[in-house]
N, CA and C of each residue as an Amber inpcrd file, in Angstrom:
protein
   543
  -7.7000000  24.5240000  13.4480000  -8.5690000  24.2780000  12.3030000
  -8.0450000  23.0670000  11.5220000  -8.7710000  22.2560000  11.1080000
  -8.7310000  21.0610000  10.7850000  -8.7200000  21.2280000   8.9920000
  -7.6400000  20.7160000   8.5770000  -7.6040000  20.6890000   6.7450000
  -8.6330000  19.4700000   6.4750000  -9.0240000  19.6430000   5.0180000
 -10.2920000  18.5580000   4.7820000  -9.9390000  17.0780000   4.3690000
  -8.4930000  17.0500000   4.3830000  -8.1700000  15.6760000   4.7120000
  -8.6210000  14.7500000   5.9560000  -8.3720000  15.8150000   6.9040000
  -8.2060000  15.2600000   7.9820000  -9.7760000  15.1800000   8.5280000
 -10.4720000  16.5150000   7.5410000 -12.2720000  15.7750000   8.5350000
 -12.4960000  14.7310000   7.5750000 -12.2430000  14.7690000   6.3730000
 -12.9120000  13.4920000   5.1610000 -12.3830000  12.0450000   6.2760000
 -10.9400000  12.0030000   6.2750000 -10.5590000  10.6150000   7.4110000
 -11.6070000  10.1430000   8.5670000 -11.8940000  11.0880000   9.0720000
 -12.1250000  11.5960000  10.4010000 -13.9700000  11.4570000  10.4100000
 -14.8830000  11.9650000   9.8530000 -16.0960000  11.7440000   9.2460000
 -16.7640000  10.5520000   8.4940000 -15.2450000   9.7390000   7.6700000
 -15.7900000   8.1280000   7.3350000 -14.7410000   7.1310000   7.5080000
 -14.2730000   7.6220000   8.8140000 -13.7240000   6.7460000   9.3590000
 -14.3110000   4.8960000  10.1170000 -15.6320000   5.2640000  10.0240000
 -16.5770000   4.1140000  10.3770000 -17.1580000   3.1110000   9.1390000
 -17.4590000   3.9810000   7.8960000 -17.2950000   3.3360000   7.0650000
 -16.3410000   3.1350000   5.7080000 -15.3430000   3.8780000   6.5020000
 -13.6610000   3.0840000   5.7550000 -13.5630000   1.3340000   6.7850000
 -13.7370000   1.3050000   7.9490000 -13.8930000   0.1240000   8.7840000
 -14.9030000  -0.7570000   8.1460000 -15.9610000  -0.1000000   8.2270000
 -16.9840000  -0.8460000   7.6130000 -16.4790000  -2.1630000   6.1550000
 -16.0270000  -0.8880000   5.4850000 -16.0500000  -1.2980000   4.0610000
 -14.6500000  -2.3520000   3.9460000 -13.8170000  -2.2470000   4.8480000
 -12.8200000  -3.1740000   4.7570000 -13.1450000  -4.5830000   5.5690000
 -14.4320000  -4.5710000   6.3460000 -14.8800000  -5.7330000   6.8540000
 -15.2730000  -6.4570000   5.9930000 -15.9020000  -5.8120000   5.3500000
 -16.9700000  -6.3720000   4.2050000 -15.8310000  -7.3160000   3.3440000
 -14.6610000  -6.6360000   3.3670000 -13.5040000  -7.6120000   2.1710000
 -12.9330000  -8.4060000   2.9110000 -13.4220000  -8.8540000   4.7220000
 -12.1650000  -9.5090000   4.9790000 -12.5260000 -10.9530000   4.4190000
 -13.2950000 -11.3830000   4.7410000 -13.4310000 -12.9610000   3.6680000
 -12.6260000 -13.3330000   2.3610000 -13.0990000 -12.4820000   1.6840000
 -12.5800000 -12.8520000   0.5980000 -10.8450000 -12.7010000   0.5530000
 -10.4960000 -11.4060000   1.7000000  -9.1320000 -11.6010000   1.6280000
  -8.7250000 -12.3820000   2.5720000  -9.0890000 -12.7260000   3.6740000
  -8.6860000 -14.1320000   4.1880000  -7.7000000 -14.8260000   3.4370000
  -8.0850000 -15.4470000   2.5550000  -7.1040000 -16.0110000   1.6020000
  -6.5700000 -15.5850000   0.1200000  -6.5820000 -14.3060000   0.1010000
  -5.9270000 -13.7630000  -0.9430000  -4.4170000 -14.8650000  -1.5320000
  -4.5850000 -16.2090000  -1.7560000  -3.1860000 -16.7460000  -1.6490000
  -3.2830000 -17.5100000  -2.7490000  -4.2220000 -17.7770000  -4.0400000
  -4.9570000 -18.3700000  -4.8280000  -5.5490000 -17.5080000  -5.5180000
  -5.5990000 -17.8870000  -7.1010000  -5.8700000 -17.6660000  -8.4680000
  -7.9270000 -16.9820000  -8.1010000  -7.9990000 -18.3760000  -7.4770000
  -9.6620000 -18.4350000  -7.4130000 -10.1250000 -17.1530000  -6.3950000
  -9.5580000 -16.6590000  -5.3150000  -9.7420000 -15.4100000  -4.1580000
  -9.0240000 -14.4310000  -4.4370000  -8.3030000 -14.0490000  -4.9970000
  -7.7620000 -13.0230000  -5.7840000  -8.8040000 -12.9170000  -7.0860000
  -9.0980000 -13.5940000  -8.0760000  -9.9660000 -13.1190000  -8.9520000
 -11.8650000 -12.7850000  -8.0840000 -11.7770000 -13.2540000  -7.2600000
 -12.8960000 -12.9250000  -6.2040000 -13.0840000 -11.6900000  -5.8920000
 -11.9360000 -11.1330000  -5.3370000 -11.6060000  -9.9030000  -4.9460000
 -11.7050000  -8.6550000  -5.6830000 -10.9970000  -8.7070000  -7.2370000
 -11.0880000  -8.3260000  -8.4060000 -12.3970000  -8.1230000  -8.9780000
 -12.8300000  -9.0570000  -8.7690000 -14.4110000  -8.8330000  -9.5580000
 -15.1950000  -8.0280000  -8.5940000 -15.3410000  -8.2330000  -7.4460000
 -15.9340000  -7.0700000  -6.4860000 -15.2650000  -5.8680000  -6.7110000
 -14.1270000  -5.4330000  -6.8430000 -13.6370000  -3.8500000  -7.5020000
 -14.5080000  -3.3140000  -8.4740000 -14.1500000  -4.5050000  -9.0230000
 -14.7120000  -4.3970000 -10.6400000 -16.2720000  -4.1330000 -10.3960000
 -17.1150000  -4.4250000  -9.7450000 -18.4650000  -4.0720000  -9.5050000
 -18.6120000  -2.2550000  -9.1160000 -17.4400000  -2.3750000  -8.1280000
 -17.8120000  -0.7430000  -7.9300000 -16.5740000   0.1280000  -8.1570000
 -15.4510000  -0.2930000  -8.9020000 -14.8370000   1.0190000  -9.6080000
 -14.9740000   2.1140000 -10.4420000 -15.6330000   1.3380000 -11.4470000
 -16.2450000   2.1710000 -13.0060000 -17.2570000   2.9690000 -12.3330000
 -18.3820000   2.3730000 -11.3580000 -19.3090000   2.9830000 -11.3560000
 -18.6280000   4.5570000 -10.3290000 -18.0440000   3.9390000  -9.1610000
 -17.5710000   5.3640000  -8.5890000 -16.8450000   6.4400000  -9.3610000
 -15.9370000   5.3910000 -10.6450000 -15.3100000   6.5070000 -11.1960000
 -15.8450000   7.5840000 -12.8600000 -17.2820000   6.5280000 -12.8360000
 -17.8640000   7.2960000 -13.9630000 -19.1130000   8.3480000 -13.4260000
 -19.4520000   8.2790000 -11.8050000 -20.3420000   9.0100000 -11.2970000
 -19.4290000  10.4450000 -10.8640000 -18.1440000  10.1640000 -10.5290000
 -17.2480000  11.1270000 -10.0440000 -16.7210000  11.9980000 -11.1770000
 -16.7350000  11.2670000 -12.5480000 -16.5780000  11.7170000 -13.8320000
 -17.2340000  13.3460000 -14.0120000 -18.8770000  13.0630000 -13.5530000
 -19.6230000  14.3680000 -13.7450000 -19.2390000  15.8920000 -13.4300000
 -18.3690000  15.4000000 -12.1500000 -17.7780000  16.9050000 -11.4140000
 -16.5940000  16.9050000 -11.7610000 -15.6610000  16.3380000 -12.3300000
 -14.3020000  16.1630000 -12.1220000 -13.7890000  15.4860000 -13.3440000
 -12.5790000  16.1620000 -13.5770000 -11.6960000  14.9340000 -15.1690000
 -10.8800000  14.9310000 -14.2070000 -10.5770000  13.2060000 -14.1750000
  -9.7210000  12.3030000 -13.0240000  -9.5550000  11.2990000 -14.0480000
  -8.7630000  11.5200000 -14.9500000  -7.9640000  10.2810000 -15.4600000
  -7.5710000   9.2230000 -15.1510000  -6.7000000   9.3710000 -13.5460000
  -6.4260000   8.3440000 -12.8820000  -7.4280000   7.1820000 -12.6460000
  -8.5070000   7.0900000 -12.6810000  -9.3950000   6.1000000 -12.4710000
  -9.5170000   5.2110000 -13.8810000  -9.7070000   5.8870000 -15.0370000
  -9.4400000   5.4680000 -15.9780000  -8.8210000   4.4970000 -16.0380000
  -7.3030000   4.9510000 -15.7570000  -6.0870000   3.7750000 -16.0120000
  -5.8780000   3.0050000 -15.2340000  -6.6200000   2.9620000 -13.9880000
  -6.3960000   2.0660000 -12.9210000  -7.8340000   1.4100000 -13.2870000
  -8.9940000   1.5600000 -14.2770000 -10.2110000   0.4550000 -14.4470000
  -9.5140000   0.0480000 -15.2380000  -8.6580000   0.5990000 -16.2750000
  -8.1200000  -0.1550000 -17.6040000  -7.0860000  -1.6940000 -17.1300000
  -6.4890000  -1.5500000 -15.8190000  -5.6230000  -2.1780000 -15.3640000
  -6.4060000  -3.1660000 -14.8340000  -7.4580000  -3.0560000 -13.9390000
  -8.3130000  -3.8660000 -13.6260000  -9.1910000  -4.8400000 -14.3450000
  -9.3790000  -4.3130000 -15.6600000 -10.1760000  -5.4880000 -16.3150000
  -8.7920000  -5.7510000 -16.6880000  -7.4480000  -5.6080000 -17.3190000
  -6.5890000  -6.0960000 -18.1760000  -5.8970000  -7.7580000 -16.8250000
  -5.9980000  -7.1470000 -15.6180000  -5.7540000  -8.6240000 -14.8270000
  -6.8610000  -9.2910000 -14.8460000  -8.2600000  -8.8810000 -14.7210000
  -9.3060000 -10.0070000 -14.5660000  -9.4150000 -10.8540000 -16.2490000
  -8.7730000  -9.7750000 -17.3540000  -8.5410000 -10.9980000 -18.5350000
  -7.4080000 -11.8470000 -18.7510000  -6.3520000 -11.5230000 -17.9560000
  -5.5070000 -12.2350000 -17.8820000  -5.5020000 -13.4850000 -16.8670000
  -6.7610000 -13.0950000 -15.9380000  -7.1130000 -14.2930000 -15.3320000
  -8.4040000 -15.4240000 -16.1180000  -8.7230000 -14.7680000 -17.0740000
  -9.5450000 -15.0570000 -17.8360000 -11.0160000 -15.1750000 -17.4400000
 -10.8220000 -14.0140000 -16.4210000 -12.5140000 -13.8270000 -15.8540000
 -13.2680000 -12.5280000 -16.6060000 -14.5970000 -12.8720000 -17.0300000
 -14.6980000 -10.8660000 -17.4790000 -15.2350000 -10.2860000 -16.3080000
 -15.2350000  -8.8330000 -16.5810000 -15.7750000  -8.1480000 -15.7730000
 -17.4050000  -8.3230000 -14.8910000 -17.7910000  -8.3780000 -13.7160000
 -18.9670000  -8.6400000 -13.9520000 -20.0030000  -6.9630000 -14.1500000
 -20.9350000  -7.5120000 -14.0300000 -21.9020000  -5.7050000 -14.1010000
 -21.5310000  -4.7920000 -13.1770000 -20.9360000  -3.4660000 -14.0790000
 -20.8920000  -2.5410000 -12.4990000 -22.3410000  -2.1340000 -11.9660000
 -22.1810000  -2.0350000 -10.8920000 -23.1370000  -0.8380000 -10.1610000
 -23.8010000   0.5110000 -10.5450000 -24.5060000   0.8050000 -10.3390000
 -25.1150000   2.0900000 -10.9900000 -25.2710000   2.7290000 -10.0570000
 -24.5210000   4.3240000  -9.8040000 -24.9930000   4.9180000  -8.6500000
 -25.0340000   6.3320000  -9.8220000 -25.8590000   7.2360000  -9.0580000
 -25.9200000   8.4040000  -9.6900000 -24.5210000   9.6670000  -9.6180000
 -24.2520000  10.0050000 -10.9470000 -23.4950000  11.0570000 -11.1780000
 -23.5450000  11.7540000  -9.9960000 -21.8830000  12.5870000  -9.9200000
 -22.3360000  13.7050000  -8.5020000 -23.2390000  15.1070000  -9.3090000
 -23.1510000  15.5020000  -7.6760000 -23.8850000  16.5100000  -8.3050000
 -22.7600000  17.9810000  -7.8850000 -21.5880000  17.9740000  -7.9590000
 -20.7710000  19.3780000  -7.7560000 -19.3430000  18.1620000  -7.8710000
 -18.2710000  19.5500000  -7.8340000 -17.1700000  18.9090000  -7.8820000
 -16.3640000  18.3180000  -6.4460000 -17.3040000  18.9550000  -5.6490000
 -16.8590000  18.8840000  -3.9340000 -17.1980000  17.0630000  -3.7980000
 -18.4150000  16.6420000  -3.8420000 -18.8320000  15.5560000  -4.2550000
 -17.5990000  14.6520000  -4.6140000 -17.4660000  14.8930000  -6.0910000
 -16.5540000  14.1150000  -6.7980000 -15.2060000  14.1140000  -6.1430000
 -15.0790000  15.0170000  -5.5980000 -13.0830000  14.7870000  -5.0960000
 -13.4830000  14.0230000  -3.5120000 -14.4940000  13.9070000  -2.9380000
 -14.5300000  12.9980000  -1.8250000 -15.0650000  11.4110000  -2.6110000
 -15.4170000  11.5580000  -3.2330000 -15.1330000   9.7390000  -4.1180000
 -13.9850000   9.5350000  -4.3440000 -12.9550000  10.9110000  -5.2420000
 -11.6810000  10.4660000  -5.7120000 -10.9220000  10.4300000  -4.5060000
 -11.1730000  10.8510000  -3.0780000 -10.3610000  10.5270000  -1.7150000
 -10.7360000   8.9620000  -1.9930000 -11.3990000   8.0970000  -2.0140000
 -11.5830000   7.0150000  -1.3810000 -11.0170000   5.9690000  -2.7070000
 -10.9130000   6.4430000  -4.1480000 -10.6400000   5.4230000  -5.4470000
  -8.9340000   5.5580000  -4.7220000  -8.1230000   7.2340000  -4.3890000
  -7.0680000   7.0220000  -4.3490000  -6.0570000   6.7240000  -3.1720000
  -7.3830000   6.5800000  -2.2400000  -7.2850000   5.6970000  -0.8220000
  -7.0290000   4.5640000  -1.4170000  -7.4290000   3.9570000  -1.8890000
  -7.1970000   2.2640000  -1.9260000  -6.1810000   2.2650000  -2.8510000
  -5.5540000   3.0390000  -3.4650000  -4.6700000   2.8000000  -4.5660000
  -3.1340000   3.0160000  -3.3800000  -3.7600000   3.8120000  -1.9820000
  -2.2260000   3.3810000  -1.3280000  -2.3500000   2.6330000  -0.9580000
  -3.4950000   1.8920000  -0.0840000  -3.6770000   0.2520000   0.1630000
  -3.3050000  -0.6090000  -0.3190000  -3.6710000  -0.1850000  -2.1530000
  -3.4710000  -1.4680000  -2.2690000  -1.6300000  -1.9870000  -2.8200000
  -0.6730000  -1.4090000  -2.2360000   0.5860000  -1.5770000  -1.9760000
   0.7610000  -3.0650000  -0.5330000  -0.0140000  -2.2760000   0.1420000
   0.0850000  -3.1110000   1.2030000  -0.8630000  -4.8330000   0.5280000
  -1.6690000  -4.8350000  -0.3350000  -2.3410000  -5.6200000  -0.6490000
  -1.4780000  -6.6520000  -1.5430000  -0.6870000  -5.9700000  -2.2130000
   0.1780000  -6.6030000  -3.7260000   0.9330000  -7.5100000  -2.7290000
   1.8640000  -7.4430000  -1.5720000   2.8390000  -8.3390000  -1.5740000
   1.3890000  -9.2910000  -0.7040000   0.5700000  -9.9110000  -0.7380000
   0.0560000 -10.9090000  -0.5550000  -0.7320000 -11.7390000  -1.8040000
  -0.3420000 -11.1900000  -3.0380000  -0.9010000 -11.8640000  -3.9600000
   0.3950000 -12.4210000  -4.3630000   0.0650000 -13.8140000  -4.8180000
   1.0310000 -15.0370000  -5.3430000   2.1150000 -14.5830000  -6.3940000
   3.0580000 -14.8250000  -6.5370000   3.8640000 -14.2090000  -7.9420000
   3.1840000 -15.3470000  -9.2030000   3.1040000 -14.5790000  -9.9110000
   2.5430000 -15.1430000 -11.7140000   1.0910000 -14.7060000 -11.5970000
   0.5700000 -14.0070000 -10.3810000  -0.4230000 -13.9470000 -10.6140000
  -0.5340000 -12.1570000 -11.4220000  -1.4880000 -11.6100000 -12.2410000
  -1.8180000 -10.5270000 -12.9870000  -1.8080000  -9.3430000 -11.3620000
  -0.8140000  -8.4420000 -11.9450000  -1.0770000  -7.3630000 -10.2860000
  -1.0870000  -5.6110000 -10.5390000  -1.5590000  -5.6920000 -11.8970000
  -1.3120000  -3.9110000 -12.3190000  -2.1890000  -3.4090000 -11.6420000
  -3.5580000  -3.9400000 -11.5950000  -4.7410000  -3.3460000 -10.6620000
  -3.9510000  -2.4200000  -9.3360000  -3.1590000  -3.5750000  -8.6270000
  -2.9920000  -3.2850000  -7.1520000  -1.5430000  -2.0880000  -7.2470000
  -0.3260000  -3.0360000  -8.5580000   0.5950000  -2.5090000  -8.8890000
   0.1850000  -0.8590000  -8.8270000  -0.8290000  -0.1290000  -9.4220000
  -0.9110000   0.9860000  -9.6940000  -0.7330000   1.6420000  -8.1810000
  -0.6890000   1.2720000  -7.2390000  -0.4240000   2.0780000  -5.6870000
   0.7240000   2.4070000  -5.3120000   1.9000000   2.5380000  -6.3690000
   3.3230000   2.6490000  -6.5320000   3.2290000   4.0890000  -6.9730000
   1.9260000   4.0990000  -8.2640000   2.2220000   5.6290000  -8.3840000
   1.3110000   6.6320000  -7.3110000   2.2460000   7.2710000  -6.5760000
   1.7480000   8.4510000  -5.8270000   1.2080000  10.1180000  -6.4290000
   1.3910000   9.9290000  -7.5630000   1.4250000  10.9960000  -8.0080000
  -0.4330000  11.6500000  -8.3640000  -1.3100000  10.2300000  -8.3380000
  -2.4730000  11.3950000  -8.4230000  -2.9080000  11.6270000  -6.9490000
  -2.6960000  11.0510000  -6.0550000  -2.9540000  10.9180000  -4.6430000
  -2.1610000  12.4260000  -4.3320000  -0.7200000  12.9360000  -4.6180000
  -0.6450000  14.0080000  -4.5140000  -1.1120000  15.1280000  -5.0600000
  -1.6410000  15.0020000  -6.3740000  -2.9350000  15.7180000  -7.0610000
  -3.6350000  16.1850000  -6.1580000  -4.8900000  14.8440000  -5.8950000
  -5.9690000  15.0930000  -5.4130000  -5.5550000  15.4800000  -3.7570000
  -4.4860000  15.6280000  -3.3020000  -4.6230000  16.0120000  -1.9440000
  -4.7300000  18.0420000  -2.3170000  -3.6220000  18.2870000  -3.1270000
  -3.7620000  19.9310000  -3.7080000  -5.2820000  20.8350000  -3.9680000
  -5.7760000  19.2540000  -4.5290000  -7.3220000  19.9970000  -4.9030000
  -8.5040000  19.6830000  -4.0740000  -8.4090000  18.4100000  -2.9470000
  -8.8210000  18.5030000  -1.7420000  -8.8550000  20.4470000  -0.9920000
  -7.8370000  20.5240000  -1.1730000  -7.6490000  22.1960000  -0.1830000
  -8.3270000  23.1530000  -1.0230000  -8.9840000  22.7890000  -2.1600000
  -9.7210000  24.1760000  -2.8980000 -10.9160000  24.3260000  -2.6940000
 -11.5990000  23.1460000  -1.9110000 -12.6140000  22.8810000  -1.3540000
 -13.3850000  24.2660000  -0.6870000 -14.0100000  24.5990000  -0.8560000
 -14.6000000  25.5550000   0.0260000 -14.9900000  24.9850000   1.0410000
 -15.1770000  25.7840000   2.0130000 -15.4980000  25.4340000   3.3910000
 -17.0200000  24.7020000   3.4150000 -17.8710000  25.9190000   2.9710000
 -19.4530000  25.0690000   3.2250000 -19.5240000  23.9630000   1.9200000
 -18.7040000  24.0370000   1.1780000 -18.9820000  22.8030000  -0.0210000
 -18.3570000  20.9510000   1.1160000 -17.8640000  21.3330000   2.3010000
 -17.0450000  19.9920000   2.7050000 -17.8800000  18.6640000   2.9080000
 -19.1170000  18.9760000   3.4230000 -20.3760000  18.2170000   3.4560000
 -20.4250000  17.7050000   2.4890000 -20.4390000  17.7540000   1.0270000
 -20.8430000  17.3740000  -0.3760000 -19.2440000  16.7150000  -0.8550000
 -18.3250000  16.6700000  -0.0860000 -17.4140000  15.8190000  -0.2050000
 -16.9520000  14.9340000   0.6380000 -17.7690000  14.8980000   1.6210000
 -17.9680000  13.4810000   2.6950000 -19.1730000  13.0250000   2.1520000
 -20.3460000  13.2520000   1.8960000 -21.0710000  12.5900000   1.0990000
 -20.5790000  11.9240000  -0.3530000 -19.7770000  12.3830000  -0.9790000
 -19.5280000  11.7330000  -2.1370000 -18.4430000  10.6250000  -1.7540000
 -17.5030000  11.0830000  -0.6960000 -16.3970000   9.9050000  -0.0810000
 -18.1740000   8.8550000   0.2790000 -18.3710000   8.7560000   1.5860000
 -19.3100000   8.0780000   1.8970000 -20.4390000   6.7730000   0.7660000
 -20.3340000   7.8470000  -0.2590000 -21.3140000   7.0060000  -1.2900000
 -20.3890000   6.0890000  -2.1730000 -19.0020000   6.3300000  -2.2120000
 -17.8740000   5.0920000  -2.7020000 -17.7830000   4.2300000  -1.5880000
 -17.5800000   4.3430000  -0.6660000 -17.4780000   3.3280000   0.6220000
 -18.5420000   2.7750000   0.0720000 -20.1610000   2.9600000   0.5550000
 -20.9050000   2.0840000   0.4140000 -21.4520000   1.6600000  -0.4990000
 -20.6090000   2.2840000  -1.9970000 -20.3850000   1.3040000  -3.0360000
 -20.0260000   0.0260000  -3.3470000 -18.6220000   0.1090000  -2.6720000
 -17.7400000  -0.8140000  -2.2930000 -18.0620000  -1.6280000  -1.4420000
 -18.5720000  -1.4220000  -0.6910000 -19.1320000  -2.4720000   0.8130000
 -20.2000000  -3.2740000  -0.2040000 -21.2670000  -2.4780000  -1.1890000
 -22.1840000  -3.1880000  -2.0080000 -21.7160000  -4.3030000  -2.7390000
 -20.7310000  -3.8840000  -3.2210000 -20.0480000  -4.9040000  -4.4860000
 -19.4710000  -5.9590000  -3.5940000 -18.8260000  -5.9100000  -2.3330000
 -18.3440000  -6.9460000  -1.9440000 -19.0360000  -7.8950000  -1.3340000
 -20.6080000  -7.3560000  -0.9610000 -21.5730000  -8.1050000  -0.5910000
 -22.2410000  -9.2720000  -1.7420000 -22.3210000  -8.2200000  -2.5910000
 -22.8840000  -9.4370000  -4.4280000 -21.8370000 -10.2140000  -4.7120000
 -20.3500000 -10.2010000  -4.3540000 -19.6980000 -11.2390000  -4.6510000
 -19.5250000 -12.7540000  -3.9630000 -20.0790000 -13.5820000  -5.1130000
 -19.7870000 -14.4930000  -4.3430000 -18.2670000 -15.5680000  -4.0990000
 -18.2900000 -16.0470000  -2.6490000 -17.0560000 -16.6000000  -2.5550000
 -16.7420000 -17.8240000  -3.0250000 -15.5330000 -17.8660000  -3.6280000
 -15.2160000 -19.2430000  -3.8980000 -15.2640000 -20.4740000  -3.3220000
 -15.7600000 -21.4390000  -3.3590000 -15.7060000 -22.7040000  -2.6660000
 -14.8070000 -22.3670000  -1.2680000 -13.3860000 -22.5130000  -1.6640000
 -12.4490000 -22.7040000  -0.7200000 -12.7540000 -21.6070000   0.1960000
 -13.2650000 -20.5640000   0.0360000 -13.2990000 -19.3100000   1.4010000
 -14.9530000 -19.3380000   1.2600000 -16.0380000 -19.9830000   1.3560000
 -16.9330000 -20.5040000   2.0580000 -16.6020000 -20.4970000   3.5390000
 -15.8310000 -21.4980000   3.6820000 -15.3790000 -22.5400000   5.2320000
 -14.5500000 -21.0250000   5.8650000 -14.0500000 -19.7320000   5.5730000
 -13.6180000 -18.9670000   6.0970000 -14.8940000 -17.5970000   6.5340000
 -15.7130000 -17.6310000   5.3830000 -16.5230000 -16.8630000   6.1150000
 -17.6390000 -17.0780000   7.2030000
């Protein structure tokens, strides 16, 4: 029998692929002020919204402080935020903890992401993938899942992916990673 980590992986595993295609352009050259704030602003399109739709079923703080971190580098790059996305509130809490699989998916990613951004550049956004501690949260409350509720938490993982795949599509690329995509 399979724990619901392992079907949530396992069930959007095509569009966890998906959705990291969608960023390879822009990270292509993650090596510059101008593709790093690129990158940022596509978060920024679909963080708030995954983490204020996931809000409905769930108090997940962690998203909070990791949007708070995210606009605090895009002002330190002196970009604002652009419009988030609007997706609809969940509708159960099963829902919401398969979005919060995928906000605190990328928060271990984005460890692997930080040592390719430039030093002096703003990195709390990514910095925040140091703390493990809501990722071990949400794995505890992953398992409270009821069985027939697991569907309604691959759908809610699923609808952050193709959040994210959305936002990285409306962003546009900087001059210099044009010639890369």
């Amino acid at each position: 029998m399979q724990d619901i980590r392992t079907k949530l992986r396992a069930a959007t595993a095509d569009e966890h692929r998906r959705t990291e295609s969608s960023f390879a352009a822009i990270l292509a050259a993650l090596s510059d002020a101008q593709s790093y704030g690129a990158f940022l602003r596509a978060h920024a399109r679909a963080f708030p919204a995954v983490g204020r739709a996931l809000s409905a079923g769930l108090d997940w703080p962690a998203w909070r402080a990791r949007w708070h971190a995210l606009e605090s580098d895009l002002a330190a790059l002196d970009l604002d935020p652009p419009p988030a996305l609007s997706i609809a509130p969940v509708a159960s809490r099963a829902e919401a903890l398969g979005m919060a699989y995928v906000l605190e998916g990328s928060r271990l990613g984005s460890t692997l992401l930080l040592t390719r951004v430039p030093a002096g550049l703003p990195s709390a956004y990514l910095a925040g993938g140091h703390d493990r501690a809501p990722w071990r949260l949400l794995v505890g409350l992953l398992e409270t899942i009821d069985p027939i509720d697991e569907t309604a938490a691959i759908a809610g993982a699923i609808t952050a992916f193709d959040t994210f795949r959305e936002a990285a599509a409306l962003q546009p690329l900087p001059r210099v990673l044009e010639s890369v995509a």
